[in-house]
N, CA and C atoms as an extended XYZ file, in Angstrom:
366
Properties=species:S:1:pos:R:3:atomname:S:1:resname:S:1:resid:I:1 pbc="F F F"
N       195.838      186.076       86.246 N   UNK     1
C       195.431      184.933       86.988 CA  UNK     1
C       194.201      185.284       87.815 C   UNK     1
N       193.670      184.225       87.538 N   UNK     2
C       192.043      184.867       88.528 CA  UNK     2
C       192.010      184.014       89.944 C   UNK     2
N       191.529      185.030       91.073 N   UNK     3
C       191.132      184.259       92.238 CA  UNK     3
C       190.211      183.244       92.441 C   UNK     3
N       190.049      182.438       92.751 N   UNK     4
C       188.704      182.010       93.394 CA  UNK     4
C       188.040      183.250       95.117 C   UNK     4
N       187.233      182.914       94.866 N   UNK     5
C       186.634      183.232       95.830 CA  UNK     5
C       186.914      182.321       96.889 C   UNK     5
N       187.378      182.866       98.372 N   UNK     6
C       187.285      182.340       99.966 CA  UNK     6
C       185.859      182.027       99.760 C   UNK     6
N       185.151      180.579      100.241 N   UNK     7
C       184.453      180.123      100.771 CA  UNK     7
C       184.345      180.574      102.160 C   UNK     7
N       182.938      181.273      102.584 N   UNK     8
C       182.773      182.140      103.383 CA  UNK     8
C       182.112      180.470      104.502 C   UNK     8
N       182.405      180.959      105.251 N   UNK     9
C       181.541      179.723      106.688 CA  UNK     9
C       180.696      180.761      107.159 C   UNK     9
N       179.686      179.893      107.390 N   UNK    10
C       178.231      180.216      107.557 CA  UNK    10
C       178.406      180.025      108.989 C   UNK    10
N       177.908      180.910      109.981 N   UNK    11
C       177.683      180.186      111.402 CA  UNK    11
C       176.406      181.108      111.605 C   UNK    11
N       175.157      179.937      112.712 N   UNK    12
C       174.261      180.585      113.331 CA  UNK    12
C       174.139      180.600      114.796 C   UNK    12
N       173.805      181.442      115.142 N   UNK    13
C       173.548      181.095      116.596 CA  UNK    13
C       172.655      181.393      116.889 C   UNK    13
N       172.367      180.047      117.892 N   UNK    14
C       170.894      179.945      118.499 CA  UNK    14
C       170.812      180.095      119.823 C   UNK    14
N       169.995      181.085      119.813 N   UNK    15
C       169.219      181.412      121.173 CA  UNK    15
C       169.424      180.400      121.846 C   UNK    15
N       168.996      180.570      123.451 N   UNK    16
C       167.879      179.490      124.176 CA  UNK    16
C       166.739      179.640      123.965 C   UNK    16
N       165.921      180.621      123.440 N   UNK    17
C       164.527      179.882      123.271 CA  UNK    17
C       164.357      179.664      121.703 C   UNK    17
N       165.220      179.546      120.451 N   UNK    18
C       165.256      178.645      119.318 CA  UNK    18
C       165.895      177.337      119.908 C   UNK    18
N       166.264      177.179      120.401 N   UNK    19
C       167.143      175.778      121.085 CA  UNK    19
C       165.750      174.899      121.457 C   UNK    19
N       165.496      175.224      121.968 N   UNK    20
C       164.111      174.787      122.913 CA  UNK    20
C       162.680      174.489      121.912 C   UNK    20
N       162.795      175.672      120.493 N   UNK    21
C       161.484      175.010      119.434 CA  UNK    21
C       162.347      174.188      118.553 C   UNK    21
N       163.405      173.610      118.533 N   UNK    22
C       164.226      172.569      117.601 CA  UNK    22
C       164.256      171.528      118.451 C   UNK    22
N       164.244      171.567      119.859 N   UNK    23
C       163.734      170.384      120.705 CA  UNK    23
C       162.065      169.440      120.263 C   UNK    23
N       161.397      170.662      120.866 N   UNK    24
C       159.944      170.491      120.501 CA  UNK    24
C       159.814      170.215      119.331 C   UNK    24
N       160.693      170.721      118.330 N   UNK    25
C       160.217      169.833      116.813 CA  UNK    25
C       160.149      168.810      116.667 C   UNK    25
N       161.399      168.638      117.408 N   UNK    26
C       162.137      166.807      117.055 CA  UNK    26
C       161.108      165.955      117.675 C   UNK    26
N       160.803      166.144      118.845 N   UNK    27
C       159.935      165.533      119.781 CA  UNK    27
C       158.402      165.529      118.968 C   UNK    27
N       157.996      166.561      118.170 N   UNK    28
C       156.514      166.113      117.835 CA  UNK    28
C       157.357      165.250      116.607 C   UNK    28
N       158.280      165.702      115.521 N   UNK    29
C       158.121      164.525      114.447 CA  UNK    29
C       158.199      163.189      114.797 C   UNK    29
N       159.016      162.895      116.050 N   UNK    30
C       159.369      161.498      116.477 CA  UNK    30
C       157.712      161.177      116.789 C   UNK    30
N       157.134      161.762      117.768 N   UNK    31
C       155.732      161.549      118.133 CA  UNK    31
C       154.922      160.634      116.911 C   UNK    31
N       155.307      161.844      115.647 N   UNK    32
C       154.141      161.585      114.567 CA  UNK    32
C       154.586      159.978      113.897 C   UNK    32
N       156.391      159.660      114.000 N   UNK    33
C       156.918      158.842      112.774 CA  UNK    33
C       156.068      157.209      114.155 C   UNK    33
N       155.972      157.844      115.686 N   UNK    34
C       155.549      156.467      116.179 CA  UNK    34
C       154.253      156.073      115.509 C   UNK    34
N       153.167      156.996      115.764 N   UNK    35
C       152.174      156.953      115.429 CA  UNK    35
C       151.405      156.197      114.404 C   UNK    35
N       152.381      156.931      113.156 N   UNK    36
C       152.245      156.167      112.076 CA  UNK    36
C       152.439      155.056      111.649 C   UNK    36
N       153.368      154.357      112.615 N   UNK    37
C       154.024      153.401      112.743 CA  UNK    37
C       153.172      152.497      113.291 C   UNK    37
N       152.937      152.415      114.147 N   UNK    38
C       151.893      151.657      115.183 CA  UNK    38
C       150.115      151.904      114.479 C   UNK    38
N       149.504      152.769      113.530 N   UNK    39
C       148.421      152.576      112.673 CA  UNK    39
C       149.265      151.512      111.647 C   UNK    39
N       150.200      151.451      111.191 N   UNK    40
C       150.798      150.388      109.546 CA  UNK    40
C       150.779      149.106      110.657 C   UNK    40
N       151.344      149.092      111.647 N   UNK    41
C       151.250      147.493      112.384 CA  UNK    41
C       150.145      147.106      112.494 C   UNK    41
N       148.916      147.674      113.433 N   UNK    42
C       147.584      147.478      112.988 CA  UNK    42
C       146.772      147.438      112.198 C   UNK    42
N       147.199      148.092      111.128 N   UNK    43
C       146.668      147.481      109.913 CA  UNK    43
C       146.991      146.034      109.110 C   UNK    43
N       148.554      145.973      109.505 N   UNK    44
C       148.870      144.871      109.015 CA  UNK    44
C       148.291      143.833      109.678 C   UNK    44
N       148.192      143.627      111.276 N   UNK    45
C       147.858      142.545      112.040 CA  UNK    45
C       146.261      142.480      111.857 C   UNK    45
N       145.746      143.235      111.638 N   UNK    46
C       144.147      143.257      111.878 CA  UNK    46
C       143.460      143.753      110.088 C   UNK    46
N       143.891      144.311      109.599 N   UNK    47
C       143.571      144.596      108.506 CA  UNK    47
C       142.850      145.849      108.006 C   UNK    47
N       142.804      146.317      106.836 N   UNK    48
C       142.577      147.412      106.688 CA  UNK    48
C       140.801      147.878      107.457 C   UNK    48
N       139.585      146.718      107.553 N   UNK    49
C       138.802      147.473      108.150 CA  UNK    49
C       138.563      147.216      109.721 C   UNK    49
N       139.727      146.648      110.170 N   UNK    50
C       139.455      146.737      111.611 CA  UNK    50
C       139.661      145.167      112.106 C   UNK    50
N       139.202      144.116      111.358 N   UNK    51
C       138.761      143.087      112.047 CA  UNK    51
C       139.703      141.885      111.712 C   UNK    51
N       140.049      140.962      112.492 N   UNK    52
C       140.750      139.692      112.970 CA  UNK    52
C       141.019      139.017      111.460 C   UNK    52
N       142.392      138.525      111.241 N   UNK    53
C       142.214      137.776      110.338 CA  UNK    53
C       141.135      136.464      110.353 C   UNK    53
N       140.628      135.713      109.625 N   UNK    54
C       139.628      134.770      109.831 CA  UNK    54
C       139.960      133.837      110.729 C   UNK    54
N       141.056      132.979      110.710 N   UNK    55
C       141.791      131.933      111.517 CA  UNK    55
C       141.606      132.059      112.765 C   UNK    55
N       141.768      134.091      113.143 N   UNK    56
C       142.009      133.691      114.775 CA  UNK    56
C       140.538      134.330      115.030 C   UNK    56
N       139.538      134.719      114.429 N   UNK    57
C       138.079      135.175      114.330 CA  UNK    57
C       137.327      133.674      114.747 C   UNK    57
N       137.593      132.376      114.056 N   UNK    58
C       136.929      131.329      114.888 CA  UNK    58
C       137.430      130.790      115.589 C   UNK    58
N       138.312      131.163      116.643 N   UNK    59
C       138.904      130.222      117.906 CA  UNK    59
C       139.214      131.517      118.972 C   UNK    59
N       138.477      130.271      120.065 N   UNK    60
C       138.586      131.082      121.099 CA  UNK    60
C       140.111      130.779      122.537 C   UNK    60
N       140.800      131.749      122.363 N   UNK    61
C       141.899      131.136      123.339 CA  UNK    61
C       141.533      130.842      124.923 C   UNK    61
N       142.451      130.477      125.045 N   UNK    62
C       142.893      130.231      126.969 CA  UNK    62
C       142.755      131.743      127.572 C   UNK    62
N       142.132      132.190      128.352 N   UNK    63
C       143.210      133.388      129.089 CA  UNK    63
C       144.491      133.343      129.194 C   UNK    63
N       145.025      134.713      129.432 N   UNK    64
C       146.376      134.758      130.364 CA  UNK    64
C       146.308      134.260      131.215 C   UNK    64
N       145.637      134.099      132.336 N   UNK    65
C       145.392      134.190      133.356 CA  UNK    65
C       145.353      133.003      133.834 C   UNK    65
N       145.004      132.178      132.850 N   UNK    66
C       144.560      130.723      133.225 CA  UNK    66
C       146.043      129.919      133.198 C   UNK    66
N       146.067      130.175      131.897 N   UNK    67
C       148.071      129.798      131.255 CA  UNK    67
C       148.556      129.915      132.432 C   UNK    67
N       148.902      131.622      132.901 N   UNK    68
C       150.105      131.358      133.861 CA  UNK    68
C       149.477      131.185      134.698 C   UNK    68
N       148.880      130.891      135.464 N   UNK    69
C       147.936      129.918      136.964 CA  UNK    69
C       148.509      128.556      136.273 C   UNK    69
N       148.415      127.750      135.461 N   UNK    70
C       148.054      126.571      134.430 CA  UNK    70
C       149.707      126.798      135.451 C   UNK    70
N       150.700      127.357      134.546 N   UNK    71
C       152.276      127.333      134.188 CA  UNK    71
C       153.231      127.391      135.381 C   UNK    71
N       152.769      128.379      136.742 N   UNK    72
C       152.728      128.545      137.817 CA  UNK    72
C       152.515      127.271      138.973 C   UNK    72
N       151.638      126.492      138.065 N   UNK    73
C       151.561      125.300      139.255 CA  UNK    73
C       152.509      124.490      138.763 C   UNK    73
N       152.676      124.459      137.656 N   UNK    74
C       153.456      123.424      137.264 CA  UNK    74
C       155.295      123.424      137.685 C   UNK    74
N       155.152      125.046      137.535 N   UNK    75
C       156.440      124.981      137.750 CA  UNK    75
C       156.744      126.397      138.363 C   UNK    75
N       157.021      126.296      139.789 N   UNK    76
C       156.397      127.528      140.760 CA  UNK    76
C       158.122      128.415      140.294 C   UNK    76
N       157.708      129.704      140.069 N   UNK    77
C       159.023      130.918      140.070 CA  UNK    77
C       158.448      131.916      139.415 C   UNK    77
N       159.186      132.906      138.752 N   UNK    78
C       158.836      134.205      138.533 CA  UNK    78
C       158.886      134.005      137.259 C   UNK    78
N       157.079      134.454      136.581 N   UNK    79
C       157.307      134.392      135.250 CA  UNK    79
C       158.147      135.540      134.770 C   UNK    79
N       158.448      135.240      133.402 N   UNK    80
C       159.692      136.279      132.840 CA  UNK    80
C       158.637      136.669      131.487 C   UNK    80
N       157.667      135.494      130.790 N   UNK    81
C       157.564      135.849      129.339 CA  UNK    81
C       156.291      134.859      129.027 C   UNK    81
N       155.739      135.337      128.192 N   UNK    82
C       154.272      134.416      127.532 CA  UNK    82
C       154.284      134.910      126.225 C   UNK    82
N       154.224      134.408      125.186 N   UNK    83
C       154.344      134.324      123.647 CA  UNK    83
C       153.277      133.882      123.471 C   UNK    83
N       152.842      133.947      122.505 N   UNK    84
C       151.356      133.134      121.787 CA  UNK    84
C       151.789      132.927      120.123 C   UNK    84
N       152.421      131.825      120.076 N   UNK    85
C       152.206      131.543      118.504 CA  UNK    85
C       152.215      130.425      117.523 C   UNK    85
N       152.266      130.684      116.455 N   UNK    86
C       151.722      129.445      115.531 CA  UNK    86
C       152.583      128.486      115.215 C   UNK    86
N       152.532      127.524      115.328 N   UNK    87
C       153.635      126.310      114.850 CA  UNK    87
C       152.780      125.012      114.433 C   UNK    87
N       152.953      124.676      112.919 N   UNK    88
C       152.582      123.749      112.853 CA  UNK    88
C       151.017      123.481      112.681 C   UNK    88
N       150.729      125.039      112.586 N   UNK    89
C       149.167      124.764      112.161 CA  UNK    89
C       148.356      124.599      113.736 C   UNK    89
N       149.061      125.205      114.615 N   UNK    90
C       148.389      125.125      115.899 CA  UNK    90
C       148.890      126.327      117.027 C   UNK    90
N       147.822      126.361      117.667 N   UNK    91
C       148.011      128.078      118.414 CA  UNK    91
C       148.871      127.333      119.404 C   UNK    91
N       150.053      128.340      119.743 N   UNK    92
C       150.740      127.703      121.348 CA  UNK    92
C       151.220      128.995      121.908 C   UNK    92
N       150.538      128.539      123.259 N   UNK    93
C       151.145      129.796      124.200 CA  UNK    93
C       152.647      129.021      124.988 C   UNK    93
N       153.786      130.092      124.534 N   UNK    94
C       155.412      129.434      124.997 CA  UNK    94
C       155.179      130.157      126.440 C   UNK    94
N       155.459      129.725      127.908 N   UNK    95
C       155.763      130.550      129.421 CA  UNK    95
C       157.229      130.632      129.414 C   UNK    95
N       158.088      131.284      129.773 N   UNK    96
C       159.268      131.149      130.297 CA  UNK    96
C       158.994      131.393      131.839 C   UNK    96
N       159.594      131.033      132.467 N   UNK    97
C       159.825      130.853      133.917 CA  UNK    97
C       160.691      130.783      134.890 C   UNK    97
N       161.109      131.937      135.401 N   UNK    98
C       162.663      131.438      136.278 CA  UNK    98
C       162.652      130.767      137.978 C   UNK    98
N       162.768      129.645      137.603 N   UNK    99
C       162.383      128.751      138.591 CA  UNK    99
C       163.085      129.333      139.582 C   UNK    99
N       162.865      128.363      140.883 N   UNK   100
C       163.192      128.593      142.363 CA  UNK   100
C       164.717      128.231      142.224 C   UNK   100
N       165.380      127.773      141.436 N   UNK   101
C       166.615      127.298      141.798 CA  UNK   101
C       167.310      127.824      140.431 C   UNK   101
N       166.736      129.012      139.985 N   UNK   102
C       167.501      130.383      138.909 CA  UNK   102
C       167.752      129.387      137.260 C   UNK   102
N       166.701      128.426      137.158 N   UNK   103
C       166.844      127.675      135.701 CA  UNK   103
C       165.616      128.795      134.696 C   UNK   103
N       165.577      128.855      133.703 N   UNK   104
C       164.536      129.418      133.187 CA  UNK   104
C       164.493      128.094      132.424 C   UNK   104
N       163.218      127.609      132.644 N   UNK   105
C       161.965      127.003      132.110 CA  UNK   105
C       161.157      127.224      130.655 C   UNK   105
N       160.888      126.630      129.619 N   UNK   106
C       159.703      126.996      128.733 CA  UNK   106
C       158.882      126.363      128.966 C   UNK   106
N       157.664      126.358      129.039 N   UNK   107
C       156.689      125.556      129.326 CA  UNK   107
C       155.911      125.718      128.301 C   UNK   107
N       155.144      124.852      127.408 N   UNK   108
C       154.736      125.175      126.318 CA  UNK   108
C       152.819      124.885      126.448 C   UNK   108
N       151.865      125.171      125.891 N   UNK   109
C       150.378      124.994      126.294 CA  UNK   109
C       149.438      125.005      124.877 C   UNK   109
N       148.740      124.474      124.497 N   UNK   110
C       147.689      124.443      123.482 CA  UNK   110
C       147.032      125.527      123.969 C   UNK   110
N       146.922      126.321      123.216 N   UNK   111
C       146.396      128.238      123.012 CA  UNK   111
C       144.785      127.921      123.244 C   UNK   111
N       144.123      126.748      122.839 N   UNK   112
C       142.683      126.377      122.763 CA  UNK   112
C       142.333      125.760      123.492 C   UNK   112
N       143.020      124.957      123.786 N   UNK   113
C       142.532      123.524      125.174 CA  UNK   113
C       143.303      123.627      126.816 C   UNK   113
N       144.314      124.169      126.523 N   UNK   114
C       144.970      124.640      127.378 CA  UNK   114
C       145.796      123.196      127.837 C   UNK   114
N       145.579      121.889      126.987 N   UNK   115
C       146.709      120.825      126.661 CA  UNK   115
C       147.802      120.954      127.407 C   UNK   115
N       148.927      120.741      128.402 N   UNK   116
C       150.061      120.756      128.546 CA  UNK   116
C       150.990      119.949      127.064 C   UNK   116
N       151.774      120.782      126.604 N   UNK   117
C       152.630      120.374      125.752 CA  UNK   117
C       153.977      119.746      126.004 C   UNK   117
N       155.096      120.368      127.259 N   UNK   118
C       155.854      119.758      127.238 CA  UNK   118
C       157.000      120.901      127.961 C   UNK   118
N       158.007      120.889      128.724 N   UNK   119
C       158.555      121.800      129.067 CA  UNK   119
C       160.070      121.360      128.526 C   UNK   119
N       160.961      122.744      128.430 N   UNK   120
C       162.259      122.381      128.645 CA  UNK   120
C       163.362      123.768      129.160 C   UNK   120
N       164.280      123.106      129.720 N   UNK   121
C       165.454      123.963      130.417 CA  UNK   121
C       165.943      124.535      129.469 C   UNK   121
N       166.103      125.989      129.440 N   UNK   122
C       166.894      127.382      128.689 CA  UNK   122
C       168.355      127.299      129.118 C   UNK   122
């Protein structure tokens, strides 16, 4: 009758200062997987040589600045949020807003004219 062989267990032990370059590894690959990550988003949003898709290349928006000044008068509390996006074939900047009496607000704005659109309770 033949044995098998005991499966031997492997153990290593690591230093503290191998402990410490398996830290630093992890930490630069994570570094590199953001990196790369955030060049593929910019490429996607802007395109491979740098520049604006065409749509938003001829229009010029509102400021921030103006919006929530704009959003702020309208409806005085602590902004929470500003979105900018497309619906309908038209730029809209969404405000959220947590009013004086703890409602959050959307307040909605034409991205180009700065139009009031229309608000409603969250």
């Amino acid at each position: 009758m033949q044995r098998t062989p005991k499966t031997q267990m492997m153990t290593t032990t690591i230093r503290k200062g191998d402990a410490r370059n398996v830290s630093l590894r992890n930490r630069t690959v994570r570094s590199r997987m953001i990196l790369k990550l955030a060049f593929a988003l910019s490429v996607a949003i802007t395109g491979v040589d740098g520049s604006l898709p065409a749509q938003t290349q001829e229009k010029s928006f509102v400021s921030l600045d103006r919006v929530i000044a704009e959003a702020k008068r309208r409806r005085p509390g602590r902004l929470l949020e500003v979105e900018l996006e497309r619906t309908g074939g038209q730029d809209i900047y969404e405000v959220e807003i947590l009013g004086d009496n703890r409602v959050v607000y959307k307040l909605r704005f034409n991205a180009v004219t700065l139009e009031f659109l229309g608000e409603k309770e969250e």
